[in-house]
N, C-alpha and C positions, 0 to 999 in steps of 0.2 A: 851179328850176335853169335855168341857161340852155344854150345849146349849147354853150358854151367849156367850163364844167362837165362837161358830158353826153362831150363828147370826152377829155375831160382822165381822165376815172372809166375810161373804155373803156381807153385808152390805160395806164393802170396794172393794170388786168386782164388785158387782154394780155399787159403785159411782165411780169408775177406768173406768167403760166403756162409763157411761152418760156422762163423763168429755172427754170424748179420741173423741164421737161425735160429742159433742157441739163446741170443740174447730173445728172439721173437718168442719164443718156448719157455724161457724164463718167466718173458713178461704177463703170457698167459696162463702159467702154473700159477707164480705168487697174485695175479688179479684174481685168480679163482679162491684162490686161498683166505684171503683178505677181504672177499667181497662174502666169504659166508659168514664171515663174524657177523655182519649187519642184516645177511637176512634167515639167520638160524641154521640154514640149509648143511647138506653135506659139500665139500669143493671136488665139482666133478671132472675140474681139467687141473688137478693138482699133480696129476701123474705128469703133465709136460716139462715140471720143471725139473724131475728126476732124468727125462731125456734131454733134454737143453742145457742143466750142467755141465755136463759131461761134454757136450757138442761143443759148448764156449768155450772150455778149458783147451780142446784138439785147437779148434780155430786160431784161438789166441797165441798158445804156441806154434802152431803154422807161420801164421804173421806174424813173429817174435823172429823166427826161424830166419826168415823169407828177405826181412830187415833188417839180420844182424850187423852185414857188413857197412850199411849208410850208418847204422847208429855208433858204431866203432869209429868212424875217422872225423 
């Protein structure tokens, strides 16, 4: 394999993992957020989905990145 390879491989592992977090931070901001409607409370882990956003978005285009050349041919 050559370098262009070697980077291309790293570069989708990366973005496979930023994207596996963000969705994880996602899903524990909007649970928190959602679950106070039902019990009055304030949502104390709402702040993870303002970090998880963000993360999804990097990860997703990493992985977008990483696979452009299989989705081209």
């Amino acid at each position: 394999m050559d370098d262009h390879e070697l980077k291309k491989k790293k570069i989708k592992k990366i973005g496979k993992v930023l994207l596996v977090i963000g969705l994880v931070l996602d899903a524990i901001g909007f649970i928190s957020f959602f679950s106070s409607f039902l019990g009055g409370g304030f949502p104390f882990l709402f702040f993870c989905s303002f970090i998880g956003l963000p993360i999804t978005g990097v990860g997703l285009m990493l992985t977008l990145v990483g696979y452009k050349r299989e989705t081209m041919k």
